[in-house]
N, C-alpha and C positions, 0 to 999 in steps of 0.2 A: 599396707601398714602391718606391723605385729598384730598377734592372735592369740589369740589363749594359748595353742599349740606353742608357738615362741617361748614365751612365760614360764610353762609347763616344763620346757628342755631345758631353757636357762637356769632356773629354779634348782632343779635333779642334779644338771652336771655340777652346778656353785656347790650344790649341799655336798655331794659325793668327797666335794675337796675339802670339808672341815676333819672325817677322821681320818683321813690320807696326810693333811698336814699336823695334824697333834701328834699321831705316834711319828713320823719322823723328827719333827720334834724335839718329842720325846727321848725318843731309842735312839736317832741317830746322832742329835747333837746333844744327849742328856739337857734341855733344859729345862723348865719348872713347870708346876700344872698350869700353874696360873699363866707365864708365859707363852706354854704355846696353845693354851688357850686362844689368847688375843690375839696371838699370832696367825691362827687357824681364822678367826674372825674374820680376819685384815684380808685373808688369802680369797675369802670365800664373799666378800663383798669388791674386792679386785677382779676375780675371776666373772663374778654376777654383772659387771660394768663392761669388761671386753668381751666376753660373749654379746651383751646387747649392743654395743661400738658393732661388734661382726655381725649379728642379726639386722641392724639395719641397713649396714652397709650392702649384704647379698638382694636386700630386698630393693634396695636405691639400682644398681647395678642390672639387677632383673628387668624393671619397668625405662632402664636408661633415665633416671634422672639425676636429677643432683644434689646436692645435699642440702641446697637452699630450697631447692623445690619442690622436695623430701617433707623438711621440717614446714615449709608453708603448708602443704596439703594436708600432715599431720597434725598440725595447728585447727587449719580450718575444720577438720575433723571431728576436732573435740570442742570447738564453740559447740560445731551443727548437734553433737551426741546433747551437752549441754542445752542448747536453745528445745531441741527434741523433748528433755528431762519435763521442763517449763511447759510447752507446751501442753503433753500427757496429764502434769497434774492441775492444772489450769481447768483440762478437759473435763475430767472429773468431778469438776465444780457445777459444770453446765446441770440445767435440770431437765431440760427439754430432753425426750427420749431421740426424735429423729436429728435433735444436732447434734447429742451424742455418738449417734453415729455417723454422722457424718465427719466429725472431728476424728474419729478412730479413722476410718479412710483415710483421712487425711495424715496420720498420725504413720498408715500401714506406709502408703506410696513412701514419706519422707526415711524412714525405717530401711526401704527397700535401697532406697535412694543413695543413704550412707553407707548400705552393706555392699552396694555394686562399688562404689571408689573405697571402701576398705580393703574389698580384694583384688583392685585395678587400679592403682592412683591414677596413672593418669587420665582417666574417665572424668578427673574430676575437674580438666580446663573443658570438657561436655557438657557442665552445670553448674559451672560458678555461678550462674544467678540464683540458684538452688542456695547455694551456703550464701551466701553473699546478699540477697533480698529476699525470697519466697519460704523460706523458715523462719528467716528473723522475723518477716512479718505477720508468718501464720501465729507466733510464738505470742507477738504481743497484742495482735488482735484477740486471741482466742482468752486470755488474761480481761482485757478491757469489757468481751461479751461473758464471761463469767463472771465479774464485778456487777457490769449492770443487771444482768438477769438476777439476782439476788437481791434488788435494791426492791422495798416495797411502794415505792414510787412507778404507777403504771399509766399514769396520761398518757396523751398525743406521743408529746416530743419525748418521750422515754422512749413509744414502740416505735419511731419513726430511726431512731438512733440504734435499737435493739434490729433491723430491719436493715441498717443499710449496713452495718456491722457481720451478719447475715449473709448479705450479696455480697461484701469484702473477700467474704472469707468464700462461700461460692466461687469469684472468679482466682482466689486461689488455688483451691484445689482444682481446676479444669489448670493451673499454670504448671501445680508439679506432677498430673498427668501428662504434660507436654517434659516436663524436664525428665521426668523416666525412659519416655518415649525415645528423647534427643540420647540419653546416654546408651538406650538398646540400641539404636537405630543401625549402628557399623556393626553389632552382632547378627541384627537380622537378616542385613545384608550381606555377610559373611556366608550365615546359614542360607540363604538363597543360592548361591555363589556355589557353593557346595553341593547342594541339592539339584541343579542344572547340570553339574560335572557326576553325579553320581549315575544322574538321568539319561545322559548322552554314554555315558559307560554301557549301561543296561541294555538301551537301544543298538547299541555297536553290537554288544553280545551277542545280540537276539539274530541281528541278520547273519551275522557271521555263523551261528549254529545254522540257522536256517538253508 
């Protein structure tokens, strides 16, 4: 997906073109301030649309995908940043010191989660259950135990419900330890792959000096 860095280029090179088109313009075809004002405008909001048409296009092209399945992954992107958003200030609600952190954990992995398929999309058929069920759900669990935690209502059936709410969220977070896990997993074994070939290098070395 685009990055700040993106943004940043596109942004500079659009701006560069408002007073490169006014004084031509201007000086070359004499017309009016106001004229090539707008005119400057038009260039530098056409120019800010085809450079991001070409930014996405290099990054679809990079990763071999397609443009549907470009814009899906970038979709699902911004639910998961969004459901993330919810979730964080949800958390904040909590009053309990050790669900707080434990909610930040949980908040760190999904965090990590979206930052590994923002700069790999396609990592992200490695954890569709990730965008697709295990944030939606931490999202709205984590809302439903900061609702009741705040309720002054504290019998049985509040802490039995505050409890299993709790263990919900518990075998959550052991799921998007699992979904991290599945999305390293062809890294780690990449990096083993590697580290055997660098192994057996060394070894060759060694007897051959020998």
């Amino acid at each position: 997906m685009l990055h700040a860095g993106h943004t940043a280029l596109r942004y500079f090179i659009s701006f560069v073109t408002i007073p490169v088109t006014f004084m031509i313009a201007m000086s070359g075809f004499h017309l009016g301030f106001w004229i090539s004002l707008v005119i400057a405008a038009l260039v530098y909001m056409a120019s800010n649309f085809i450079i991001k048409v070409y930014q996405r296009y290099k990054k679809r092209k990079q990763f071999g995908l397609t443009k549907s399945e470009y814009n899906h992954i970038e979709a699902q992107i911004q639910e998961a940043r969004e459901s993330l958003y919810n979730f964080n200030r949800m958390a904040t609600r909590v009053r309990s010191i050790s669900g707080f952190k434990h909610l930040f954990e949980m908040s760190r992995l999904s965090k990590r989660i979206i930052s590994i398929v923002r700069a790999n999309p396609p990592k992200f058929y490695q954890a569709e259950i990730f965008f697709y069920s295990h944030l939606p759900s931490a999202a709205e669990l984590t809302e439903k135990y900061a609702y009741l935690s705040k309720q002054p209502i504290k019998d049985t059936e509040m802490h039995l419900a505050l409890q299993r709410t709790r263990d919900a969220l518990e075998d959550l977070f052991v799921s998007l330890e699992k979904d991290l896990r599945q999305i390293l997993a062809a890294d780690i074994e990449e990096l083993k792959v590697e580290l055997d070939f660098v192994t057996r290098r060394s070894e060759r070395s060694s007897k051959e000096e020998s």
